[in-house]
N, C-alpha and C positions, 0 to 999 in steps of 0.2 A: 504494500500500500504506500509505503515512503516513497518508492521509487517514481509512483505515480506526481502524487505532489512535489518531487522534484524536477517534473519535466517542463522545459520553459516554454513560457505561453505567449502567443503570438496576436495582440489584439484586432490586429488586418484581418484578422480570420475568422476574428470571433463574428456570427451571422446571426441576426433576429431568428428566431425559428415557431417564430409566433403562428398558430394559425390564419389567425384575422386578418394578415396585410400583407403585402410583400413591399417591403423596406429595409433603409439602414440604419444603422445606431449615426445618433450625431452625439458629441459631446460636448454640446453651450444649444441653452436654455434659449427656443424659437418660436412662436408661433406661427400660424400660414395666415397670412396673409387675406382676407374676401375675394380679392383681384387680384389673385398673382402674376395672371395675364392679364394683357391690356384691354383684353374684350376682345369674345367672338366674333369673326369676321360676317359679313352677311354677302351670300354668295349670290350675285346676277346673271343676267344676260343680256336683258336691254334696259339701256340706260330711261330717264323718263320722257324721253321724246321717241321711244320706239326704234331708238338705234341701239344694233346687236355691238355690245363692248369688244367678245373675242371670238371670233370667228367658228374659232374650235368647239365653240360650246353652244353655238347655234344647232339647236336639234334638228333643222333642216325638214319642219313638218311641210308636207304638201297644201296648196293653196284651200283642198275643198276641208283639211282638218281646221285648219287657221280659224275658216269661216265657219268651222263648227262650233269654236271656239268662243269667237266673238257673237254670234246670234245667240248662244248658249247663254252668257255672261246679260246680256243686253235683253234675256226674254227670263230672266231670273231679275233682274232689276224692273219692267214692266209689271211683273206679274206682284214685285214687292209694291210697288206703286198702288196698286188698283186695290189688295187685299188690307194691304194701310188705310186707303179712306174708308174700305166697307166696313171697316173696325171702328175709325171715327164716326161713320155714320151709324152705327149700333146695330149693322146688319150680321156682323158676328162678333163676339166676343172676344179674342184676345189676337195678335199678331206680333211676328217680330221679325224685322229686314233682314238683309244682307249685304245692305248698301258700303262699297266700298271693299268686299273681302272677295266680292266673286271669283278672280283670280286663283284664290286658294284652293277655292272647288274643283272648277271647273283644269284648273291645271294638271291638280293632283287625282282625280280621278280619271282623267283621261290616259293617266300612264299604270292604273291598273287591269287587270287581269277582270273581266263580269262577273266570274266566279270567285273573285277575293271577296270576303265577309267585312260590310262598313259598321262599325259602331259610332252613331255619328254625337253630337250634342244637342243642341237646337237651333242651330244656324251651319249648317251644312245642305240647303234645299238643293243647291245648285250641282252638288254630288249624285243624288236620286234625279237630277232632271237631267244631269248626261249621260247616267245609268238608260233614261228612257221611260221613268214615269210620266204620264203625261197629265197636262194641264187638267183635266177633266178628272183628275183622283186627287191632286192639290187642293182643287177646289171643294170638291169630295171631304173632306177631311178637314178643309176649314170650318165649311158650315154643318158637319157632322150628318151628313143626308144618308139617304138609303146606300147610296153606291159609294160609302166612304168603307174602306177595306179591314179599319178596327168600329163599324158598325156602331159610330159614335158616340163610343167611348172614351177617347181619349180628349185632352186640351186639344185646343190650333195650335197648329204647326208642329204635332209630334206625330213625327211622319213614321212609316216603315212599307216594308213590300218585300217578303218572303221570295218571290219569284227573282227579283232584285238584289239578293244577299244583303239587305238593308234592313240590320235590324233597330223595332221599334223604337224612340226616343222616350227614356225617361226624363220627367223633371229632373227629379235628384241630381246635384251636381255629384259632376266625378263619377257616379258609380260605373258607367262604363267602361273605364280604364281594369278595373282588374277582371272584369267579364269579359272584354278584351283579350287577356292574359289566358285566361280558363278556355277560352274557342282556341286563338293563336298554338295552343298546347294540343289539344284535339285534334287541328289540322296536324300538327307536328306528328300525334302517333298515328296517322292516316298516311302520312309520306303522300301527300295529295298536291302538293306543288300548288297551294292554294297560301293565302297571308291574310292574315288580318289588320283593317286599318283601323286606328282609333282616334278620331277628333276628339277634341276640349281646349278652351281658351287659357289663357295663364290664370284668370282668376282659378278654376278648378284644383288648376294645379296644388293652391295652398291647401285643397283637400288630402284628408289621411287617405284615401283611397289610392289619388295620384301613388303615393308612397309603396302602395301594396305592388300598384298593378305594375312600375318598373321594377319594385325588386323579384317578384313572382317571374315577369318576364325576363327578367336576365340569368336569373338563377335556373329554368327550366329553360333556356333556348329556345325562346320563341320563335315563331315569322312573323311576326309581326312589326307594325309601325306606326309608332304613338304621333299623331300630326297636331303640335300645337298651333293654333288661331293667336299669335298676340295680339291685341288689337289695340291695348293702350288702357282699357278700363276692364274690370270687372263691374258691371253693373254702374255704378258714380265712384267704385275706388281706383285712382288711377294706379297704374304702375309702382312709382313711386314710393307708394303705404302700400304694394303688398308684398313686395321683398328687398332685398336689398344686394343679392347678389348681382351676377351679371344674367340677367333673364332667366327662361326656361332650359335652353340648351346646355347652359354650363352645370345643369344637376346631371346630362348623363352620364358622364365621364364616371360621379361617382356613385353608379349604379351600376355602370360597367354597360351601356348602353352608346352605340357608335351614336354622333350624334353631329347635329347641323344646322346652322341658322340660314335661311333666305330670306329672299325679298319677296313677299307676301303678292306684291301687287304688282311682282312679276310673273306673268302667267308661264313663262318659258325657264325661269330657274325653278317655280313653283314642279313644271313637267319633269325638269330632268332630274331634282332631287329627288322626288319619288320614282320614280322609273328605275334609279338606280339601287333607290333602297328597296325596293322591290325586287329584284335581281338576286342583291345578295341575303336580304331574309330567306327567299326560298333556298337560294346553294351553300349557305351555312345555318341557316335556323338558327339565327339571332337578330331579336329587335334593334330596331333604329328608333331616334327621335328627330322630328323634324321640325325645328323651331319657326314658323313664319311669321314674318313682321309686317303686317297690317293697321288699319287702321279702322274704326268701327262708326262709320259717317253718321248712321241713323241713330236714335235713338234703342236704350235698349231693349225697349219691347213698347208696346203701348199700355203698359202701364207705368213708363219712365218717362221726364222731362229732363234732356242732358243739359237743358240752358241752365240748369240749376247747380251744375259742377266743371263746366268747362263754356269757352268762350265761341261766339260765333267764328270773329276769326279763325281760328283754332281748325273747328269743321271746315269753313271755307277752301281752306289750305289742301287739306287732303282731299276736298272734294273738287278743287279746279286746279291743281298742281299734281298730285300725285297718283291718280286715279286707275285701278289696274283697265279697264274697259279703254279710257282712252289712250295709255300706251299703247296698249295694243291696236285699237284705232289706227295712231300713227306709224304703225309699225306698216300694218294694210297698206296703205296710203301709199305713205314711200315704195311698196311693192305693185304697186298700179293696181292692187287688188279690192280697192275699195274706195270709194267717193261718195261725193253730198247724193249725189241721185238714188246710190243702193243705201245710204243713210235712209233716207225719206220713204224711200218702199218699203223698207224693210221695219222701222219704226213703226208706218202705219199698220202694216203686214201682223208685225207681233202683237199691238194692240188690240186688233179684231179679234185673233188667236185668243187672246187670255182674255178679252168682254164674250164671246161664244161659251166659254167654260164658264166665265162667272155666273150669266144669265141661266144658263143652264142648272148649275147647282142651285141657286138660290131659289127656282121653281122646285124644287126634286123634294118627295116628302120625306121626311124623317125617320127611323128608323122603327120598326115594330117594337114596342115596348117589352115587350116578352123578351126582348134579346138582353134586355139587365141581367138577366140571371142565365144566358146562357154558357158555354165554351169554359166552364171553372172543373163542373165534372162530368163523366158522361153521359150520366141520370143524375137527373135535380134531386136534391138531397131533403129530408121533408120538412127541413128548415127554411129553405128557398122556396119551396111550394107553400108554405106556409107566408111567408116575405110574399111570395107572388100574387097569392089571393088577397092579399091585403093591398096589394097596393092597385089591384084593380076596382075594391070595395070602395077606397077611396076614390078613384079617378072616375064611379058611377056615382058616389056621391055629391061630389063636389066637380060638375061635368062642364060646369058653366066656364070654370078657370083651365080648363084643361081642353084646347082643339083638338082632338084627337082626330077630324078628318085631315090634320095636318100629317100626319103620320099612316107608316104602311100597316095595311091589315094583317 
């Protein structure tokens, strides 16, 4: 044993053998730093006048995707238009825009797979409208009518479509990220070459959930890809008050999560980050995050006034300076692919499009009442038969308050 404690020791050598980390010993007393780096770079392609920066990074889409692109973008902003005022005029109950993020959508789902699974939040429409939902189930689903596909149960604007890999929208913030994590893991033990994408804005972020659903996904090697919306507020808390680090991006590093910030309301760095993190989630089955930096022009829902937390200027700026619809606009333009004339037809073209769907749902009767209790089990339980008869007793009692030839038989 002496021999032992006589053998001379070499502190070069000596190595952490900690579980938890892989690191080295320091000997003087350091803290890290919040911003050890200078900040995350924010990765584009065209600048805001629609000119491509590096050539190499121009995705090189053909002129008829471009234009699916922008009519995409531009009939997701019409259709935010027209369901805005039917909510101020009390013709339905709640809404909430998209004004200004379209880009994020419409970029990043066009570099998926139809078969990849969206978990979206509640401002992701423009996702499910290049999926291929159409007008006429939007509208469906705002005003809650016979031909709305959760059979008007749910709030406005919490969309879903089965057929679509687009599932349902909870209120509850966050909870999608770790249910995200639990499918991303399913497709993994399938080997189906399939990914999951997960939207939420930074406010969610500060949710405990956020916390689950990156560490569950990095520690099980997901395929999946958590797509943060920055937009600048949570609801009226801006940025500012709700963290303090460098954004959303710089927490994946220490989740162990590849990860990337872009330019939100670049529709073409929006395409090729995911296209690429799409790529490698399937050939290694491991999550990405992708941070996009946008801006949230509208109000946050119509039951917010943002003139109460932030300044007109302020919107003005990103709605006439920074706008992802009109880069891309210019981008058209410069390519001789677009001008005032197919502006003009095509504007009025989209408007008819989403007043034919309006018109339409707002005639459509409502849904059969007997659907309250249906699709929980497979036979009504005699609790719910019980629930059901009563609530028809009521609705023949008191028949005066209740139109019931508004609703299907």
């Amino acid at each position: 044993m002496a021999a032992l404690f006589d053998q001379s020791f070499d502190p070069s050598a000596d190595k952490p053998q900690f579980p938890g980390a892989s690191a080295e010993f320091i000997d003087h007393l350091e803290f890290i730093q919040p911003n050890v780096i200078s900040g995350i770079p924010i990765y584009r392609v065209m600048d805001r006048q629609g000119q491509i920066i590096n050539p190499s990074e121009d995705p090189q889409l053909p002129k008829e995707t471009v234009l699916n692109f922008y009519e995409k973008m531009t009939l997701l902003n019409t259709m935010d238009r027209i369901l805005y005022e039917s909510q101020r005029q009390g013709r339905i109950s709640f809404y909430m825009t998209n004004y200004g993020e379209e880009g994020t959508h419409i970029g990043s789902a066009a570099a998926l797979d139809p078969k990849d699974l969206v978990f979206g939040q509640y401002r992701e429409a423009g996702v499910l409208m290049y999926r291929g939902f159409p007008l006429d189930l939007f509208m469906a689903q705002c005003y809650a009518n016979a031909d709305d596909l959760h059979k008007g149960r749910q709030m406005p604007v919490h969309y879903g479509s089965k057929d679509l890999n687009f599932v349902s929208i909870s209120s509850p913030l966050a909870t999608q990220l770790p249910q995200a994590a639990g499918a991303a893991y399913a497709l993994k033990r399938e080997n189906s070459n399939r990914i999951v994408i997960c939207y939420f804005g930074e406010g969610a972020a500060s949710e405990g959930d956020a916390h689950a659903g990156f560490n569950f996904s990095a520690t099980l090697e997901c395929p999946l890809i958590f797509f943060c919306r920055n937009n600048g507020y949570a609801i009226s808390t801006p940025t500012h008050e709700q963290y303090r680090g460098d954004g959303i991006a710089a927490r994946g590093p220490g989740y162990g999560l590849m990860s990337i910030r872009v330019d939100g309301n670049d529709v073409f760095a929006v395409y090729n980050a995911t296209k690429e993190a799409r790529r490698r989630a399937v050939a290694e089955n491991q999550p990405f995050l992708i941070e996009a930096m946008t801006y949230r022009i509208g109000h946050h829902s119509t039951s917010d006034d943002s003139s109460a937390y932030r300044s007109v200027d302020e919107v003005s700026y990103w709605d006439k300076q920074d706008h992802p619809i009109s880069r891309l606009r210019h981008y058209m333009t410069a390519k001789g692919w677009w001008g005032e004339d197919e502006e003009r037809a095509w504007r009025k073209q989209s408007r008819k499009l989403v007043m034919e769907s309006f018109e339409k749902a707002e005639k459509r009767l409502k849904p059969n009442p007997n659907l309250l209790f249906t699709d929980v089990y497979k036979e009504m339980t005699p609790n719910l038969n019980k629930q059901k008869e009563a609530m028809w007793r009521h609705l023949q009692q008191y028949k005066e308050h209740y139109p019931l030839d508004l609703y299907e038989k």
